[in-house]
N, C-alpha and C positions, 0 to 999 in steps of 0.2 A: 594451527592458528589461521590459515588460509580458508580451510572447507569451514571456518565458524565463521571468518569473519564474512564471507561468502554469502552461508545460507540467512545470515539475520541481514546484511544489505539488501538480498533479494526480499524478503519479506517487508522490508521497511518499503522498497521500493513500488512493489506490487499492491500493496494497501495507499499507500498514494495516488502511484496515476488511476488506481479502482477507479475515480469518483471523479475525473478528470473531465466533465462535459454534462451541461443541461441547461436548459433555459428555463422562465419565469411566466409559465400559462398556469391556468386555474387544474386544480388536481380535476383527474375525468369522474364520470360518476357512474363507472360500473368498470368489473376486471375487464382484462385485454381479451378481446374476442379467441375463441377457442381456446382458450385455458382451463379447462375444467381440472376439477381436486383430481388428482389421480392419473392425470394424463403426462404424458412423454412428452418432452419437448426439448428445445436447446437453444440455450443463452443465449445465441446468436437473432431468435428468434423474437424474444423477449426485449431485448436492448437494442433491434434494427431500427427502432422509429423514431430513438433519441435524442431530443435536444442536446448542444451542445455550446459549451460556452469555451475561452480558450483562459481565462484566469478564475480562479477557486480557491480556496480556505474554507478550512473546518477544523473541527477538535477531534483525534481518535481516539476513542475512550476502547484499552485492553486489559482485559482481566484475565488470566493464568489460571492452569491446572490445580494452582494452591492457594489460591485469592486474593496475589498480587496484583496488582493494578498499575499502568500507566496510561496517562493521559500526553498525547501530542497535541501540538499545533503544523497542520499545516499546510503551505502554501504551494500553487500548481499552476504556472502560467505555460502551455504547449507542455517544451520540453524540459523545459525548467524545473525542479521544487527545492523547497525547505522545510522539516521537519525539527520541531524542537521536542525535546522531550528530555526527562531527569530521571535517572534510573540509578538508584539505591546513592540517594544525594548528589549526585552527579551530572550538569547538565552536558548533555549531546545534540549536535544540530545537525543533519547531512542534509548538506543544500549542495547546488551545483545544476549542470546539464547533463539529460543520459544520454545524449547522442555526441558530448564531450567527454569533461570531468566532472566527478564528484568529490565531496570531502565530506568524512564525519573529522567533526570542529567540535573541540573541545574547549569552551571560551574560557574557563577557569585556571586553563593552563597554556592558554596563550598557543595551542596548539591542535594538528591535524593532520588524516590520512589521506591522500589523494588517491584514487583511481579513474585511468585511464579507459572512459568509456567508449572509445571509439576505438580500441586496439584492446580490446580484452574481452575472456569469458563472461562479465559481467554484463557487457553489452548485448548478451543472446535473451536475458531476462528481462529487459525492460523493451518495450513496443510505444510507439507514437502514441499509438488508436489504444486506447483502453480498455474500448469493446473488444476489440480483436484480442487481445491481452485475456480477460476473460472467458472468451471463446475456448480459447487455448488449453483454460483450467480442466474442461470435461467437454465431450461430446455431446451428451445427454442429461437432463435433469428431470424428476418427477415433480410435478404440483402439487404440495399438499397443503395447499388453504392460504386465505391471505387475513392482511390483519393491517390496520389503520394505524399509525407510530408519528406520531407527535405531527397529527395532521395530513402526514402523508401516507397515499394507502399503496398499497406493495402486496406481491404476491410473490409467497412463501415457497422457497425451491429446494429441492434436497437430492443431494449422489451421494456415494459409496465410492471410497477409491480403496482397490483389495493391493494389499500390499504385502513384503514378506512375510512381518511378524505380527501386524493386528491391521484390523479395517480401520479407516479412517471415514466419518462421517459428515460432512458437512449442508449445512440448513444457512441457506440465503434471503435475507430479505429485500427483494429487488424492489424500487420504487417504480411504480409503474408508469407515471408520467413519463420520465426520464430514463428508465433503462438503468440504475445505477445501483447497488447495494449499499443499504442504511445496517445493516445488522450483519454479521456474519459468525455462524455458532462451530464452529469443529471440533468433535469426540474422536480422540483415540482412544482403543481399548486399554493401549498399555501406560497412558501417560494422565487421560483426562480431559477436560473440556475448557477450550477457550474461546472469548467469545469479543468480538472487533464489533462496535457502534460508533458511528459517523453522525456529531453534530453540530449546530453551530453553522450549518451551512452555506456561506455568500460567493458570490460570484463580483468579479471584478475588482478595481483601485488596486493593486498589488504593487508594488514599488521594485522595479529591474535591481536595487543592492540587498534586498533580500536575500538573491541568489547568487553574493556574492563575498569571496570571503573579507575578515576585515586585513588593511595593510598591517605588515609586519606580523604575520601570524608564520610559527615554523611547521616547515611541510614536511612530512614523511610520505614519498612516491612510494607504493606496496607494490608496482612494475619492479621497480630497482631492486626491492628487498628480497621478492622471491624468484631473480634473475639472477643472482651470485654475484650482488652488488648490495648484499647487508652488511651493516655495521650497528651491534648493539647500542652505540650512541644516537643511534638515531629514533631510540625507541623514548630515550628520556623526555619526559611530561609526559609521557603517554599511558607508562604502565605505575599503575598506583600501589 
C-alpha cells in the first residue's frame, strides 16, 4: 500500500508544481534561438529565461492507456497546492505544503491521509524550483518540431528513458515564452500511452484556505501507520 500510495503522490505532485511560474508578455514570434528540429539540447536550457509567477490554476486534463480520462483543478501558490479531482465517482483533493504536510481529503467522507513532508521520503520528490524539478526528469532532449496550441507556440521535445522491461518515451510541449509544459505524451511499450494537457491557465487571486483542510475532518498520519503504530480502525472512511 505504501510504494502505491507513494508513486501516484509523487505523480500528482510532479504534474503540479510542472507549471508552477510565468508571466504575461506577448507570445515571441519566432522559436528560441538555436533550437533547430533535430538538435540536442536540455531542459535546463529551454526553461532558463522563464517568467515566473508565485500563484497559478489550471485544469489537468489525463487520459490513460485505455481511455480513461480525468480532469483536475489545480491550484499553486510557492510551496503550497491543491488539486481536486474525481476518480471512478469519487472526489479526491491533495492540498497542503511540500516543504510541510500534505493530505489526500476525501470530502465525502469527512476524511484524510496526512504525510509528513519535511520528515519523509516523499519530500526527496518534490523541489521549490520547478524548472530544477524538471531538469532532474533527463539530462538531454532532442528537438523535433514545434506546433502553436491554443495560441501558444511551444517547441516540441522528446527522450527515451531505457529501462528493465520496455522503453519509455516521452514527447513534451514546452511553451516557449515561459519555459513550461502545455502537453506531455508518454509511450510505454508494455503498458501504452498517456498523455497530461494543462489548461485554463491564470496566474494569481488564490485564496491561503484553499490549502487548507476543513475543521473537524479525521486524520490518518501514514508516519504512524507504517512505523508500528497501525491500527485498522484508522482506516475506516477510507477504504470503500
Amino acid at each position: 500500500m505504501k510504494k502505491i500510495f507513494t508513486f501516484s503522490l509523487a505523480i500528482i505532485l510532479v504534474s503540479a508544481f510542472a507549471l508552477a511560474g510565468f508571466g504575461c508578455e506577448s507570445e515571441p514570434s519566432s522559436p528560441t534561438p538555436g533550437l533547430e528540429i533535430g538538435s540536442e539540447t536540455t531542459l535546463k536550457e529551454i526553461i532558463g529565461s522563464a517568467d515566473r509567477a508565485d500563484e497559478i490554476s489550471y485544469d489537468m486534463h489525463i487520459t490513460g492507456p485505455d481511455g480513461t480520462k480525468v480532469v483536475s483543478v489545480v491550484y499553486v501558490d510557492g510551496t503550497k497546492m491543491r488539486q481536486e479531482s474525481e476518480i471512478e465517482g469519487r472526489k479526491m483533493i491533495v492540498l497542503g505544503d511540500s516543504t510541510a504536510s500534505m493530505y489526500a481529503y476525501y470530502p465525502d467522507e469527512n476524511s484524510a491521509m496526512k504525510i509528513d513532508m519535511s520528515d519523509s521520503e516523499f519530500a526527496d520528490q518534490v523541489e521549490d524550483d520547478p524548472y530544477a524539478m524538471l531538469e532532474d526528469v533527463v539530462g538531454s532532449v532532442k528537438v523535433v518540431g514545434y506546433e502553436t496550441i491554443d495560441g501558444k507556440k511551444t517547441v516540441i521535445v522528446e527522450y527515451t528513458l531505457d529501462e528493465t522491461e520496455s522503453d519509455v518515451t516521452t514527447k513534451m510541449w514546452i511553451w516557449e515564452k515561459h519555459g513550461i509544459p502545455i502537453k506531455v505524451v508518454t509511450t510505454n511499450a508494455g503498458y501504452g500511452t498517456t498523455t497530461v494537457e494543462f489548461r485554463n491557465i491564470e496566474i494569481g487571486n488564490i485564496d491561503d484556505s484553499l490549502f487548507e483542510l476543513p475543521a473537524g475532518v479525521n486524520v490518518v498520519d501514514l508516519e504512524s501507520m507504517f512505523q508500528g503504530g497501525f491500527d485498522p480502525s484508522m482506516l475506516e472512511g477510507l477504504v470503500q
